[in-house]
N, CA, C and O atoms as CSV, one atom per row, in Angstrom:
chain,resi,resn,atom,element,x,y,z
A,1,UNK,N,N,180.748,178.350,116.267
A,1,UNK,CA,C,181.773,177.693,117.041
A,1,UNK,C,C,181.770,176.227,116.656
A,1,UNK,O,O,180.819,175.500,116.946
A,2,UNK,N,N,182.722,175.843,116.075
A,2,UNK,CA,C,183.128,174.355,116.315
A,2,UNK,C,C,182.792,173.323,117.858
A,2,UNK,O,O,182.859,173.386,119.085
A,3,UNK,N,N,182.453,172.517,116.877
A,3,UNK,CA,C,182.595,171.800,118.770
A,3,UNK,C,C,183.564,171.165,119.089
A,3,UNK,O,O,184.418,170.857,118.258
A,4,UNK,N,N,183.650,170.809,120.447
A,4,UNK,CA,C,185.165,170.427,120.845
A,4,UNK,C,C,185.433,169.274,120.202
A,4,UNK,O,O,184.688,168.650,119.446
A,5,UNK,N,N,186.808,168.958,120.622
A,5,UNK,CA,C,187.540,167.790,119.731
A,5,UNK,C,C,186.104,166.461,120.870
A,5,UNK,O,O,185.537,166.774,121.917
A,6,UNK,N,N,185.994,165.361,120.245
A,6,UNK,CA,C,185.259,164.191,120.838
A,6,UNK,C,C,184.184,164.837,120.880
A,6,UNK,O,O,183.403,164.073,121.448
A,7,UNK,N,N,183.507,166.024,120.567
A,7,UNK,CA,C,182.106,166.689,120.484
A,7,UNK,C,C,180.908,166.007,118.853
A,7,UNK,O,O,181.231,166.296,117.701
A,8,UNK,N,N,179.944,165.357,119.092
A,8,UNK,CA,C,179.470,164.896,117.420
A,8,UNK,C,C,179.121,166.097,117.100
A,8,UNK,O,O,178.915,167.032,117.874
A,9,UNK,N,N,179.025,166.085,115.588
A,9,UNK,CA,C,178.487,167.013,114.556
A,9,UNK,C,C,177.493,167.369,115.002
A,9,UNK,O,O,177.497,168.597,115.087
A,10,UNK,N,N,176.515,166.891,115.384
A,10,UNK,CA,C,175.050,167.668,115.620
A,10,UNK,C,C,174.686,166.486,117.425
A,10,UNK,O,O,174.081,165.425,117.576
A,11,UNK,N,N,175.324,167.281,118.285
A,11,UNK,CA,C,175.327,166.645,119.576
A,11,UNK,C,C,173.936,167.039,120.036
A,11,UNK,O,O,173.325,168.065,119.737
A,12,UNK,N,N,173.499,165.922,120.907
A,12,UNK,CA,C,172.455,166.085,121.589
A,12,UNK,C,C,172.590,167.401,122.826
A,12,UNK,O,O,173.692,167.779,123.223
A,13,UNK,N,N,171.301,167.983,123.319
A,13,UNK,CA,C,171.702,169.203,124.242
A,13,UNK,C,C,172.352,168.428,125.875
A,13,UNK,O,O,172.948,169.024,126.773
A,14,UNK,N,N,171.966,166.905,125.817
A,14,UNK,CA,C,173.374,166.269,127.064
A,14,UNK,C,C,174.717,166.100,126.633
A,14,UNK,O,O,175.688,165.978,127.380
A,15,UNK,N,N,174.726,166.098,125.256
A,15,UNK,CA,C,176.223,166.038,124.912
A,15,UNK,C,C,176.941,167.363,124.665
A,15,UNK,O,O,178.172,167.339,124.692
A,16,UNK,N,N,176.135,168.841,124.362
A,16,UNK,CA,C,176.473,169.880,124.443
A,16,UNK,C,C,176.937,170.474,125.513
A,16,UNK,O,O,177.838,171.304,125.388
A,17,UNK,N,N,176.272,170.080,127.090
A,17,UNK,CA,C,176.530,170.274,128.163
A,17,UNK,C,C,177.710,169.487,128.810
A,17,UNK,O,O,178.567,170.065,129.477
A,18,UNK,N,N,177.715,168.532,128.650
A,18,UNK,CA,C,178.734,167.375,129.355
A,18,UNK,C,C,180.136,168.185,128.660
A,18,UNK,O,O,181.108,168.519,129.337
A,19,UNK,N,N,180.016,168.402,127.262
A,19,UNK,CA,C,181.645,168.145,127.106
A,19,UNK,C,C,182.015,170.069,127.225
A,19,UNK,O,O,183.081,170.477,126.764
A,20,UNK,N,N,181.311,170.764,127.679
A,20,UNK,CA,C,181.449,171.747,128.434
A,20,UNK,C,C,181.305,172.323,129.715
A,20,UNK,O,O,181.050,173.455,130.126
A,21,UNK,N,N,181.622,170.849,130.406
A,21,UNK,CA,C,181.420,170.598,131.583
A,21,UNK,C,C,180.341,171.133,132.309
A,21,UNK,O,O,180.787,171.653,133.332
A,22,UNK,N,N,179.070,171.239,132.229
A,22,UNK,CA,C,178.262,171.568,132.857
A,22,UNK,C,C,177.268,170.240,133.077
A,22,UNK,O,O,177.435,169.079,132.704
A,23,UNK,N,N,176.296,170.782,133.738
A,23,UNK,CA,C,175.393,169.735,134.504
A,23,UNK,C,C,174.124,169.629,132.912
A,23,UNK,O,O,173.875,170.560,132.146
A,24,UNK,N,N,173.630,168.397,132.857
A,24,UNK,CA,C,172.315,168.693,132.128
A,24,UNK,C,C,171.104,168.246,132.813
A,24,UNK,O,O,170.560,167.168,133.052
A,25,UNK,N,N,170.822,169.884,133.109
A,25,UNK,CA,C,169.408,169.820,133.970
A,25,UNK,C,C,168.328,170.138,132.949
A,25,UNK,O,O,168.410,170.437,131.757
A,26,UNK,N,N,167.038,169.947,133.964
A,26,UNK,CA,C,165.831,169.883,132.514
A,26,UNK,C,C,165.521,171.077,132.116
A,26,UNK,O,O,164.710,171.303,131.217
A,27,UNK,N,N,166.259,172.094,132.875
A,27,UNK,CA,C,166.146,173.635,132.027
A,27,UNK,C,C,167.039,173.437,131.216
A,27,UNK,O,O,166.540,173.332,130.096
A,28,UNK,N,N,168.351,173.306,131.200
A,28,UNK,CA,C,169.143,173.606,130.151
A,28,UNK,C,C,168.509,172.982,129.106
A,28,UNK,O,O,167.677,173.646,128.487
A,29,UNK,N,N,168.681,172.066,128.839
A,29,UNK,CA,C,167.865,170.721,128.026
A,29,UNK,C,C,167.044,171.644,127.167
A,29,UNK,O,O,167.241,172.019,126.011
A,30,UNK,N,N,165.796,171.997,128.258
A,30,UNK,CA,C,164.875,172.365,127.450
A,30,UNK,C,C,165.125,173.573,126.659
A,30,UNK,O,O,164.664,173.510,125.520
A,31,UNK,N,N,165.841,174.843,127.019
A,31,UNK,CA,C,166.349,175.515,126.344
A,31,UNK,C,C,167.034,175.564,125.145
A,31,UNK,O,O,167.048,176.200,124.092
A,32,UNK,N,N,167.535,174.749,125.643
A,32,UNK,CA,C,168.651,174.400,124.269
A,32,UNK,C,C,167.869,173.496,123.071
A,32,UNK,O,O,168.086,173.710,121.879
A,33,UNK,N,N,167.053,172.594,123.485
A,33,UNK,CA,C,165.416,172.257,122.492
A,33,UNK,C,C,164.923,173.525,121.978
A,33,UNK,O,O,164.958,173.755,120.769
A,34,UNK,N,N,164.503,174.292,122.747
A,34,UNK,CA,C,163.970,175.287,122.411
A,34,UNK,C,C,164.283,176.203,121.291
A,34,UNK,O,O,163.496,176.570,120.419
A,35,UNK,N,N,166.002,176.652,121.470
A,35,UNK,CA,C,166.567,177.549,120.719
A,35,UNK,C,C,167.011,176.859,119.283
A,35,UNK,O,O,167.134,177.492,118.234
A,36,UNK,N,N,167.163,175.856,119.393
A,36,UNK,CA,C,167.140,174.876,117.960
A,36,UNK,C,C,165.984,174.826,117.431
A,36,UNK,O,O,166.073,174.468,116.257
A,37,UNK,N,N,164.667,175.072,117.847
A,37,UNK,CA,C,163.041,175.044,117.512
A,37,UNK,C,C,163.170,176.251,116.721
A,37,UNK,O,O,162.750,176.246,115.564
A,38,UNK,N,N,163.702,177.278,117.216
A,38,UNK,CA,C,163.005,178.587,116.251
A,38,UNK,C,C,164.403,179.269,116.205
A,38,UNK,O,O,165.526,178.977,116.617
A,39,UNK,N,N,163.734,180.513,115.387
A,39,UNK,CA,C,165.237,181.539,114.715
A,39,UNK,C,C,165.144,182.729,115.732
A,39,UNK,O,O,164.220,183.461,116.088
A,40,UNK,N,N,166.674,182.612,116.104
A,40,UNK,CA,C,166.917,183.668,116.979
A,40,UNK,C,C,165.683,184.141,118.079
A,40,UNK,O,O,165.498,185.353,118.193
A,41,UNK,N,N,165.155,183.555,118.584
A,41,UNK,CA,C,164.313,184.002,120.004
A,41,UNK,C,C,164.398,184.855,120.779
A,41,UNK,O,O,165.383,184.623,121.479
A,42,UNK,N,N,163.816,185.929,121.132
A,42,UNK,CA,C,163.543,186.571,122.739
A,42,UNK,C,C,163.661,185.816,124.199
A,42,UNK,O,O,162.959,184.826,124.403
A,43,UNK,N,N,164.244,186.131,124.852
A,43,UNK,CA,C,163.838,185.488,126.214
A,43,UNK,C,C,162.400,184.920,126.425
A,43,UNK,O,O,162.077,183.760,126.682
A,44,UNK,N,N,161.549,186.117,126.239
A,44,UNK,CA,C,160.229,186.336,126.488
A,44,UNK,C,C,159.958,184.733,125.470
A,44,UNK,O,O,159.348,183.727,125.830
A,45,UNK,N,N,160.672,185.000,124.118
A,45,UNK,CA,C,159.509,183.457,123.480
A,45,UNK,C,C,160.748,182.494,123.852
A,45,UNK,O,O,160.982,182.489,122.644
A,46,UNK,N,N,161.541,181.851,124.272
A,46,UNK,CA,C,161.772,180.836,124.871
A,46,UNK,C,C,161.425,180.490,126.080
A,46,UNK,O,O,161.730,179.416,126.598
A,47,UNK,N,N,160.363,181.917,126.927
A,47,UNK,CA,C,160.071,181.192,128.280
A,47,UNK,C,C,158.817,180.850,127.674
A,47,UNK,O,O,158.424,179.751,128.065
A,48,UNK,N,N,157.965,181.477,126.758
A,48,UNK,CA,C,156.868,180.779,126.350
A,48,UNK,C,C,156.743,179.456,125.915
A,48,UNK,O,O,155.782,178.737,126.187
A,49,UNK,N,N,157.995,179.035,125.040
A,49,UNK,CA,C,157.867,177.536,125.115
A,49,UNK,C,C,158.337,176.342,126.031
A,49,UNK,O,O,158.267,175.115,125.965
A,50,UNK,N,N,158.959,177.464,127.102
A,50,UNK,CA,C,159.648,176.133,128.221
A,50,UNK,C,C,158.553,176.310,129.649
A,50,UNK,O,O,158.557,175.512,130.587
A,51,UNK,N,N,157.738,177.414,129.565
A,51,UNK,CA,C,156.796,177.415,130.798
A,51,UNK,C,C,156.013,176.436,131.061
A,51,UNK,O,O,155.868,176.057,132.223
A,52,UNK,N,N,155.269,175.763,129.859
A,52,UNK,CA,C,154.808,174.325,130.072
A,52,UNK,C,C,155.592,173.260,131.205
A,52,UNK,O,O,155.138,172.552,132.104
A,53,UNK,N,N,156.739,173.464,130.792
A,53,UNK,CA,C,157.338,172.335,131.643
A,53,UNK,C,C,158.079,172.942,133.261
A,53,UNK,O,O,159.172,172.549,133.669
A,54,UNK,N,N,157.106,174.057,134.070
A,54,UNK,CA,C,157.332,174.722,134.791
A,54,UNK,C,C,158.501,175.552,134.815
A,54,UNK,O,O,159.010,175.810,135.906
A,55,UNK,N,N,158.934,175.953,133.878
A,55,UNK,CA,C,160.454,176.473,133.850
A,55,UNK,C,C,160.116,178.324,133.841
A,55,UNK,O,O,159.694,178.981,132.889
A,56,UNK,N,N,160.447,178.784,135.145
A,56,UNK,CA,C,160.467,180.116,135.466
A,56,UNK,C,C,160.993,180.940,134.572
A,56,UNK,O,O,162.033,180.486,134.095
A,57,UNK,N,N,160.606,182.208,134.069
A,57,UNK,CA,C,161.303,183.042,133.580
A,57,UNK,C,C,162.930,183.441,134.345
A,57,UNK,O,O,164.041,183.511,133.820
A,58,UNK,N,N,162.562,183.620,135.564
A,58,UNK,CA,C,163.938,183.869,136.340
A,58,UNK,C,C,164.852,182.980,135.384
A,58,UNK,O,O,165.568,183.292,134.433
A,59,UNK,N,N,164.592,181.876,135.928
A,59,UNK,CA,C,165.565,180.632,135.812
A,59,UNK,C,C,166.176,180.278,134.187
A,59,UNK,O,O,167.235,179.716,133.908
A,60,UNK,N,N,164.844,180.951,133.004
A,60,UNK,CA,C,165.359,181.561,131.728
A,60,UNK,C,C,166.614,182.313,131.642
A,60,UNK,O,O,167.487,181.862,130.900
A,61,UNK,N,N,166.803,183.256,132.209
A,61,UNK,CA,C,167.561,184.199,131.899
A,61,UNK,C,C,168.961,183.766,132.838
A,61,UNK,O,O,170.060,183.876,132.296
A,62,UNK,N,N,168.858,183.218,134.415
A,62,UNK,CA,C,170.039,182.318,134.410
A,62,UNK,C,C,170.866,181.726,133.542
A,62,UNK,O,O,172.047,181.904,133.244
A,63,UNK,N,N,169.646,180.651,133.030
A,63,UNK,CA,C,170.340,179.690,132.290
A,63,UNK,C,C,170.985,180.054,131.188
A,63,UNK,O,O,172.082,179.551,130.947
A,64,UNK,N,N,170.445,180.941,130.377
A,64,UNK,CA,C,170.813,181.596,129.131
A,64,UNK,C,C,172.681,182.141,129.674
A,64,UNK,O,O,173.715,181.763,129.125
A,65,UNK,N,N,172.587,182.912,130.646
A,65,UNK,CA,C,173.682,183.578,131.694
A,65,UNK,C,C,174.840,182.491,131.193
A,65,UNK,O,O,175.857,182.762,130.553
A,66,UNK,N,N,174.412,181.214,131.653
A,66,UNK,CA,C,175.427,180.152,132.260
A,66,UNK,C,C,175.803,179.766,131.020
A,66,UNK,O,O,176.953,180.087,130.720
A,67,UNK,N,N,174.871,178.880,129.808
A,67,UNK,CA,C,175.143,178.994,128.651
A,67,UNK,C,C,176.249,179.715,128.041
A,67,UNK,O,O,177.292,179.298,127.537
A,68,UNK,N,N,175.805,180.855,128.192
A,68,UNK,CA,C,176.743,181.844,126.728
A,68,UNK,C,C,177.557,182.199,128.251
A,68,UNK,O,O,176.577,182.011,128.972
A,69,UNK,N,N,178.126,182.394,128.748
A,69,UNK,CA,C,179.389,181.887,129.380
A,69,UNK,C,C,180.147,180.846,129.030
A,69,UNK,O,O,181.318,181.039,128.702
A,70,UNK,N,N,179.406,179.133,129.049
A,70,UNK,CA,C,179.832,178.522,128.287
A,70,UNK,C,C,180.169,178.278,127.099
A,70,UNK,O,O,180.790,177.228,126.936
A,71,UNK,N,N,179.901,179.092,125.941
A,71,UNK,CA,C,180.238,178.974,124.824
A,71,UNK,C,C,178.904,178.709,123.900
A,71,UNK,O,O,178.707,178.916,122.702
A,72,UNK,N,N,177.851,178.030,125.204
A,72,UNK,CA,C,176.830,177.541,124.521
A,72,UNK,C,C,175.879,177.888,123.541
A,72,UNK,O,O,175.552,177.175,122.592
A,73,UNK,N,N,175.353,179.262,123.864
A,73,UNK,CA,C,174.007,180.309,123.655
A,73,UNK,C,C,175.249,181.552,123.037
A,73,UNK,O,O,176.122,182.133,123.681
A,74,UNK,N,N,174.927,181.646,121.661
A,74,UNK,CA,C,175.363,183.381,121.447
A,74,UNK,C,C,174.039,184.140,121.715
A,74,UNK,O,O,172.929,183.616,121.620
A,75,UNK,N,N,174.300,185.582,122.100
A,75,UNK,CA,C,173.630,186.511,121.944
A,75,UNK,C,C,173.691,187.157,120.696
A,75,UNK,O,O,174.642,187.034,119.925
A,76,UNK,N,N,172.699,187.839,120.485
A,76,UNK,CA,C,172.739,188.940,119.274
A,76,UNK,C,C,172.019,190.000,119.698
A,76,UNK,O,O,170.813,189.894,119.921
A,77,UNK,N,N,172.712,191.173,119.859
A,77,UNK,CA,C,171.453,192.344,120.200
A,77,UNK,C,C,170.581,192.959,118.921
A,77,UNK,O,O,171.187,193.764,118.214
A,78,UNK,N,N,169.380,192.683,118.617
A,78,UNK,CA,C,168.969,193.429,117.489
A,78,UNK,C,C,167.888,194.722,118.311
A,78,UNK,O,O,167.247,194.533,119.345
A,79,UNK,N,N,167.942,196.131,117.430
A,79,UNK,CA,C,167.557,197.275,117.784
A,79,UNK,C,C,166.169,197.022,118.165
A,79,UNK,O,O,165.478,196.179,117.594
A,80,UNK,N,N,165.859,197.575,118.897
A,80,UNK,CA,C,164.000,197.633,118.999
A,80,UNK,C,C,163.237,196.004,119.335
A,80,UNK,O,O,162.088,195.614,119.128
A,81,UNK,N,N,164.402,195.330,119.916
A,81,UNK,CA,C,163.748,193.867,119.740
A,81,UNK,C,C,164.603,193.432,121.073
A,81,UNK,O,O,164.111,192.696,121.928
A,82,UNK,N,N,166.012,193.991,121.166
A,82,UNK,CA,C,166.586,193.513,122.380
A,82,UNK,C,C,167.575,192.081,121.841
A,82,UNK,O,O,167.876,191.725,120.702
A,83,UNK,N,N,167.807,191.660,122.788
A,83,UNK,CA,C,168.739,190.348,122.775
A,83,UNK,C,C,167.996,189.196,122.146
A,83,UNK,O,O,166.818,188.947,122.405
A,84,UNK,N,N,168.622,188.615,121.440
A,84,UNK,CA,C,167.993,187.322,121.245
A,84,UNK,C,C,169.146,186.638,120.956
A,84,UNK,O,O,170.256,187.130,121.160
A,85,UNK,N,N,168.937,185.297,120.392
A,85,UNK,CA,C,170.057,183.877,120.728
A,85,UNK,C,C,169.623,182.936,120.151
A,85,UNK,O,O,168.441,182.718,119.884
A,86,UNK,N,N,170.604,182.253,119.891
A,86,UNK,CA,C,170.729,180.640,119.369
A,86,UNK,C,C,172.343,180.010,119.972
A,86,UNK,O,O,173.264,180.481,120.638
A,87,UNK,N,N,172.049,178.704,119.311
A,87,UNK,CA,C,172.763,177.764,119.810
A,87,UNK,C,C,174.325,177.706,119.179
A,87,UNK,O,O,174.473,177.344,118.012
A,88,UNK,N,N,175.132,177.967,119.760
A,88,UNK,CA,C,176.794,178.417,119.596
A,88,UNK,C,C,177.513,177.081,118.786
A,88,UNK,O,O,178.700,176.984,118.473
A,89,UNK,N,N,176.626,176.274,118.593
A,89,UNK,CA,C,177.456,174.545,117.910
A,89,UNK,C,C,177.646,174.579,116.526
A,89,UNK,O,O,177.711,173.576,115.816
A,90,UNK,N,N,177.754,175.969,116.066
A,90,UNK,CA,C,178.158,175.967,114.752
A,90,UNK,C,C,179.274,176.781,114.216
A,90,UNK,O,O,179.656,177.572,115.079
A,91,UNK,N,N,179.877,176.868,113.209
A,91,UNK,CA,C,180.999,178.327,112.654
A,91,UNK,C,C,180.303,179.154,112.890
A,91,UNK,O,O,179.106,179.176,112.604
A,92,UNK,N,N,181.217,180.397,113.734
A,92,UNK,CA,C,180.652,181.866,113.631
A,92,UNK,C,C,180.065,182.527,112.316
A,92,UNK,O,O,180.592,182.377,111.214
A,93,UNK,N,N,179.242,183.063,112.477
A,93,UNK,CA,C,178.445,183.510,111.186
A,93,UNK,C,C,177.990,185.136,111.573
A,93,UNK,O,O,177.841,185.591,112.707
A,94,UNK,N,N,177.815,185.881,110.222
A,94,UNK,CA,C,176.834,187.154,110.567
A,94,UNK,C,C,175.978,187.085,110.499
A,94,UNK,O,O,175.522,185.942,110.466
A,95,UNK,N,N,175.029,188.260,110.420
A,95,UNK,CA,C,173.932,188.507,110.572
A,95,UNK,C,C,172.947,189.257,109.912
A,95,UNK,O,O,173.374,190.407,110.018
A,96,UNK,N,N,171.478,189.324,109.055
A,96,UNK,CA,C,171.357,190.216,108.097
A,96,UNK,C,C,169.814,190.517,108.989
A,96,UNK,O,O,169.016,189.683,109.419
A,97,UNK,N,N,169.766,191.958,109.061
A,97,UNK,CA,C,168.893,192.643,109.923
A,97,UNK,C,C,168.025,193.515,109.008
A,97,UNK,O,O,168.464,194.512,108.435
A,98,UNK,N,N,166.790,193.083,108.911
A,98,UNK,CA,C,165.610,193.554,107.650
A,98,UNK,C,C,165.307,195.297,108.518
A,98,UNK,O,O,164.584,195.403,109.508
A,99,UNK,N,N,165.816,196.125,108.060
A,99,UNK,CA,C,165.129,197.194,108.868
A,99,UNK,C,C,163.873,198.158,108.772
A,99,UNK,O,O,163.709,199.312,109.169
A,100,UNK,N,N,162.950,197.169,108.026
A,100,UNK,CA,C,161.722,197.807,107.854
A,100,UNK,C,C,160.592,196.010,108.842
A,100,UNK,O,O,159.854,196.086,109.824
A,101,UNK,N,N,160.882,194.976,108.185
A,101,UNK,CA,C,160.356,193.744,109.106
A,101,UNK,C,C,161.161,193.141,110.515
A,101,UNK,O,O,160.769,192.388,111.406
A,102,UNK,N,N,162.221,193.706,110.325
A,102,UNK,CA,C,162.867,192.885,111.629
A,102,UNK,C,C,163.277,191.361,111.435
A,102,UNK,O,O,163.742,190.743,112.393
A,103,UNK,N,N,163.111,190.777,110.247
A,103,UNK,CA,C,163.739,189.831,110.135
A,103,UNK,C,C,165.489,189.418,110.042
A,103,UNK,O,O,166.283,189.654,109.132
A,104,UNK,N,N,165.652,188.883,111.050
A,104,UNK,CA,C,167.467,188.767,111.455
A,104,UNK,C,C,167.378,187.084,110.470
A,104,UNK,O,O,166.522,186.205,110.568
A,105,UNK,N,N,168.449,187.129,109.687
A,105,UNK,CA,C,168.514,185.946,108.711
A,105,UNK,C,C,170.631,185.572,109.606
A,105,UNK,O,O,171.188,186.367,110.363
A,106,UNK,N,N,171.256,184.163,109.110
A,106,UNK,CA,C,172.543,184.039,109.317
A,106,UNK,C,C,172.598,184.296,108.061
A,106,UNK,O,O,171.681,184.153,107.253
A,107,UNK,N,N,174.268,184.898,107.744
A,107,UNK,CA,C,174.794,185.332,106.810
A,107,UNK,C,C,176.142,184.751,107.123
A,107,UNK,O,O,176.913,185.187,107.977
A,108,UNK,N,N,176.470,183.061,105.840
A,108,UNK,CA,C,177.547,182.634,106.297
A,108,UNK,C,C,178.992,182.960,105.751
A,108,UNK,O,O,178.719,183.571,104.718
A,109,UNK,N,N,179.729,182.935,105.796
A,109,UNK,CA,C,180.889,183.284,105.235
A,109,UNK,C,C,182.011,184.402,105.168
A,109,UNK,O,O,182.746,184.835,104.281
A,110,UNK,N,N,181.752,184.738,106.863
A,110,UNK,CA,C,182.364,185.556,107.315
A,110,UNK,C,C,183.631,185.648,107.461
A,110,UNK,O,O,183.711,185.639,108.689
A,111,UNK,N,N,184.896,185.746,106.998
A,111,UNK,CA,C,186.354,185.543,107.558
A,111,UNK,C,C,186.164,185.337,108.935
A,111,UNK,O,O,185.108,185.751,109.412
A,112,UNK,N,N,186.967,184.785,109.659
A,112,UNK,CA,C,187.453,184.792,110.975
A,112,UNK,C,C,188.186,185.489,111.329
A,112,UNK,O,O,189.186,185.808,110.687
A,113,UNK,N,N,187.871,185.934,112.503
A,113,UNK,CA,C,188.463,186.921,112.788
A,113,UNK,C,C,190.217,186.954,112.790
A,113,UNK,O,O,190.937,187.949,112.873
A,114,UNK,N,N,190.590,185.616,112.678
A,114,UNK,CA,C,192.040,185.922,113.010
A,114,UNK,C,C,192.571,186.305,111.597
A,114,UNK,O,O,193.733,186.630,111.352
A,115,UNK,N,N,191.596,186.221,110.746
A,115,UNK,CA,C,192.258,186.928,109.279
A,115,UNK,C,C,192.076,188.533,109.125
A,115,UNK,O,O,192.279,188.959,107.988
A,116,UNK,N,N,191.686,189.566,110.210
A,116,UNK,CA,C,191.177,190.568,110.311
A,116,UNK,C,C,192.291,191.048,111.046
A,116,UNK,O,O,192.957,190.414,111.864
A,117,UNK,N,N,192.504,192.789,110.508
A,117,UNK,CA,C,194.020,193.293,111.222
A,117,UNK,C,C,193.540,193.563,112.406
A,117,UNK,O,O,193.032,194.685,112.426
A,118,UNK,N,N,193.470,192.830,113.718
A,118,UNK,CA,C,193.384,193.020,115.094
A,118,UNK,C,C,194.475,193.545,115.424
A,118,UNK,O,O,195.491,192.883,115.212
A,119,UNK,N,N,194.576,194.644,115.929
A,119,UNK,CA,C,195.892,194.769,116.572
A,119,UNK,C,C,196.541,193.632,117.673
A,119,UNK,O,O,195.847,192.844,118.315
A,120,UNK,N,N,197.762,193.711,117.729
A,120,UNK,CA,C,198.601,193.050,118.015
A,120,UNK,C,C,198.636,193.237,119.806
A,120,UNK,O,O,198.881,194.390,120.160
A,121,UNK,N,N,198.448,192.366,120.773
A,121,UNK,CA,C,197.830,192.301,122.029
A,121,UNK,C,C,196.468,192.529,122.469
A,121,UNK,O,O,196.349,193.183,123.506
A,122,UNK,N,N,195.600,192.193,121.992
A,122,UNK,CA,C,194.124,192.526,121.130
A,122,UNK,C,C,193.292,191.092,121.366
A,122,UNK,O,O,192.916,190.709,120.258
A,123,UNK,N,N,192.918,190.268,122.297
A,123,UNK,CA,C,192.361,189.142,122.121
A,123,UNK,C,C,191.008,189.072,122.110
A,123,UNK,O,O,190.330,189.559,123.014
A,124,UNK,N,N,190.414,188.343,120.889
A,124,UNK,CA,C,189.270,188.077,120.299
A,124,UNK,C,C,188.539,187.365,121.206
A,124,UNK,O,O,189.191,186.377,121.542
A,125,UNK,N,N,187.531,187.416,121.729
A,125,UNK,CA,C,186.357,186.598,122.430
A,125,UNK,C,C,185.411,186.007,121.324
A,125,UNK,O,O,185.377,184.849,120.908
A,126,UNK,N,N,184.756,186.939,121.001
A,126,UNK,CA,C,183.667,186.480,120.361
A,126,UNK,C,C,183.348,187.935,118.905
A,126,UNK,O,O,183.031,188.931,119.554
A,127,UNK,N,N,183.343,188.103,118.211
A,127,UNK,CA,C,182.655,188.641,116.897
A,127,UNK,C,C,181.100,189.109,116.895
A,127,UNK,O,O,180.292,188.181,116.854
A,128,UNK,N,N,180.666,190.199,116.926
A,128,UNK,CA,C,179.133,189.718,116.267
A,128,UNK,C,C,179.355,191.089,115.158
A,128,UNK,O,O,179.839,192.217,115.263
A,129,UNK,N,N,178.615,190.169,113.903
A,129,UNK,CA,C,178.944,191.206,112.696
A,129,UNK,C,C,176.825,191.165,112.484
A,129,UNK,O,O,176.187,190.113,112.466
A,130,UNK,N,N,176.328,192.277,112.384
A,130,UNK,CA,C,175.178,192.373,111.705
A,130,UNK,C,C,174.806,193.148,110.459
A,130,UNK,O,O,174.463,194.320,110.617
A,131,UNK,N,N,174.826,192.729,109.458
A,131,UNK,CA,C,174.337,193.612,108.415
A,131,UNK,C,C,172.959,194.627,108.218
A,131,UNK,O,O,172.034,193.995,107.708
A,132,UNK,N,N,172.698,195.747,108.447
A,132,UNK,CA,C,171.406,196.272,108.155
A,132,UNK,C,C,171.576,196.307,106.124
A,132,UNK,O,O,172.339,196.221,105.162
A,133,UNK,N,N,169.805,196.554,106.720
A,133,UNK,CA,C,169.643,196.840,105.376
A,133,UNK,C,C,167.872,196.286,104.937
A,133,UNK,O,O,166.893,196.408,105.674
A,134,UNK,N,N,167.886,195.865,103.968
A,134,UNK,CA,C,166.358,195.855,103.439
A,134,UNK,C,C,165.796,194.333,103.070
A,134,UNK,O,O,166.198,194.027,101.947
A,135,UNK,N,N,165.276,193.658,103.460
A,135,UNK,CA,C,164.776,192.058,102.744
A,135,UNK,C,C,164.360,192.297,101.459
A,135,UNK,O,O,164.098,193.393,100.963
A,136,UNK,N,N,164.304,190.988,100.840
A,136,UNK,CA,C,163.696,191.194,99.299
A,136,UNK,C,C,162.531,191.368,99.431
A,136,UNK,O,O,161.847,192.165,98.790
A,137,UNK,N,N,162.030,190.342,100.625
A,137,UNK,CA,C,160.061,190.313,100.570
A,137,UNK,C,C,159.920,192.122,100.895
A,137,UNK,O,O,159.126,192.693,100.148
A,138,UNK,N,N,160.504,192.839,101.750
A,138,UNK,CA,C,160.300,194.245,102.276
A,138,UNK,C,C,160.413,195.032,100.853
A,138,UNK,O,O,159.496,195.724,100.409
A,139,UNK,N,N,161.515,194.856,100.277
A,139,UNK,CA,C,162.027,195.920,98.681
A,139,UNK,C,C,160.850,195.550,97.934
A,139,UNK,O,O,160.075,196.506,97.892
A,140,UNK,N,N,160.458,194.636,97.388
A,140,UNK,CA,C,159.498,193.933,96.824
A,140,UNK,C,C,158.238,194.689,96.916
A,140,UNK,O,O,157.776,195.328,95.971
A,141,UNK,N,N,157.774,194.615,97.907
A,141,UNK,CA,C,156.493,195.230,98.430
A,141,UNK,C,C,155.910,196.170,97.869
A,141,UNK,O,O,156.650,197.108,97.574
A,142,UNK,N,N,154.722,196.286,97.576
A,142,UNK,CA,C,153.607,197.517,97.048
A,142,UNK,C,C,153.972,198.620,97.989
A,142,UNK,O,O,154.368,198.275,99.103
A,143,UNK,N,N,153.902,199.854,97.719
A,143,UNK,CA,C,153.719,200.513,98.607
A,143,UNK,C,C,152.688,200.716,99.712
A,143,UNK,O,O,151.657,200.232,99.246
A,144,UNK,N,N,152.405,201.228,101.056
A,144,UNK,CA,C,151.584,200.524,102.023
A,144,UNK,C,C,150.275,202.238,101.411
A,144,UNK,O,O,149.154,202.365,101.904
């Protein structure tokens, strides 16, 4: 996702919130630190890195809620791993899903969807494209 018009290129997580009108509290904040820290996360490991700063699991999965409502947090469901997420402040992108390691990589250069034959009264929310298939480090590999 683009950011809004008056949004900077790489906005701070108070400027991500403000110009999507939300509040920036020290969960969001920290979340949104968080999900820029690592690739695609679990709930479970973004409450591991925001529990330090007393931040409830409950209040994880809120916030995440309120987020990707806002535009903020995409989801991605990957198989056997569940939901995970990152931060929505960029072009929509796919997804490449290792199905022997589980490594989810972005895969950029997806058409947009409005270049895709949607039928006609058909409105687009959101896209998620994932590629399966095999990593090089996985193909590579000795046999076990």
């Amino acid at each position: 996702m683009t950011p809004p018009p008056g949004e900077p290129a790489h906005p701070t997580p108070t400027e991500i919130l403000r110009a999507r009108g939300l509040r920036a509290t020290t969960a969001r904040i920290a979340i949104i630190e968080a999900l820029r820290a690592a690739e695609h996360p679990t709930v479970e490991a973004l409450h591991r890195a925001v529990a330090p700063l007393g931040i409830a699991l409950t209040t994880v999965y809120r916030t995440l809620e309120t987020l990707e409502h806002a535009g903020v947090v995409w989801a991605i469901h990957v198989p056997e791993t569940g939901r995970t997420y990152h931060v929505g402040t960029h072009p929509p992108h796919a997804h490449l899903l290792c199905e022997s390691c589980g490594r989810l990589e972005d895969l950029e250069g997806v058409p947009p969807a409005a270049d895709w034959a949607v039928p006609e009264g058909f409105s687009v929310a959101h896209v998620q494209v994932t590629v399966f298939g095999t990593c090089a480090a996985c193909r590579d590999a000795p046999p076990a």
